[in-house]
C-alpha positions in Angstrom: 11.6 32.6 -4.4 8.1 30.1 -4.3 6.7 28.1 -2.2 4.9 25.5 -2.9 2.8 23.0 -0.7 3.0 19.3 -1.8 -0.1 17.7 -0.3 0.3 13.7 -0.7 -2.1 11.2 0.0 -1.4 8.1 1.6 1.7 7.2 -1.1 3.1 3.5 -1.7 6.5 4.2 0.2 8.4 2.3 2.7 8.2 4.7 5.6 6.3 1.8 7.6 6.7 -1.9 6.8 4.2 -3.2 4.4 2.9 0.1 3.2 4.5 0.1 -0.3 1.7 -3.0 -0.4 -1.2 -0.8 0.8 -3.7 -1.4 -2.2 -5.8 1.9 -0.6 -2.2 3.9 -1.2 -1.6 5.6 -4.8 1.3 4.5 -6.4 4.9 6.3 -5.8 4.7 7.0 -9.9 1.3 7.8 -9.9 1.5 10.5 -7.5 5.0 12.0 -9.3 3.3 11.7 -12.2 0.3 13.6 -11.4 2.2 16.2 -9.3 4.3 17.0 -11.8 1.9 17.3 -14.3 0.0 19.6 -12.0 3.1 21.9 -11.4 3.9 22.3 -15.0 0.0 23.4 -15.6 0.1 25.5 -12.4 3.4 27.7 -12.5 1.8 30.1 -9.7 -0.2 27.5 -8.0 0.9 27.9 -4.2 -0.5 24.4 -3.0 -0.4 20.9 -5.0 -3.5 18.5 -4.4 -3.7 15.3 -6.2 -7.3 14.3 -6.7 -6.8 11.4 -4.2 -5.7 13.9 -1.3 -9.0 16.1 -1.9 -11.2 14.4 -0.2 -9.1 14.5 3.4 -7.8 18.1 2.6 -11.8 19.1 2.2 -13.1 16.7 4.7 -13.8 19.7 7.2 -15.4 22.3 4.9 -17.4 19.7 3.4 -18.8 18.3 7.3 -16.7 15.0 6.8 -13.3 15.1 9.1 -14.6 12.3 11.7 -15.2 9.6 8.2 -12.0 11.4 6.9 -9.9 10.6 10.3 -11.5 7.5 10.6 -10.7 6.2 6.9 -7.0 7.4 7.3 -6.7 5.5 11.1 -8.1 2.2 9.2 -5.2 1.5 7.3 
C-alpha cells in the first residue's frame, strides 16, 4: 500500500460561502487537472504539490511564513 499527500491550495469549492468566487483560488479543474497529471508522472512521488501551493508549503525554508500566513488570512 502508498501514501500519498495531496497538498491543495486555496481551491474554488464551496466549503465557505462565496469561495467557489475567490478569483485568488485555482480552479476545482485546474487543480484535478494538474494533480492528476502530476501523479501519473510521479508513480512513487510520496507528496503532491501543485505549483500554486509551493510557495506556502516553502514559505518557512525560504524565510517567508509571516507574508505566507498573512496572504492566506487576507482572503
Amino acid at each position: 500500500m502508498q501514501v500519498v499527500e495531496l497538498v491543495p491550495p486555496a481551491v474554488r469549492t464551496e466549503p465557505m460561502p462565496g469561495q467557489s468566487l475567490g478569483e485568488a483560488f485555482l480552479p476545482l479543474e485546474d487543480y484535478i487537472n494538474e494533480t492528476m497529471s502530476l501523479l501519473a508522472s510521479q508513480p512513487d512521488a510520496t507528496e503532491i504539490l501543485v505549483e500554486r501551493v509551493k510557495p506556502l508549503r516553502f514559505s518557512e525554508v525560504n524565510g517567508a511564513y509571516e507574508q505566507a500566513i498573512a496572504m492566506v488570512n487576507s482572503h
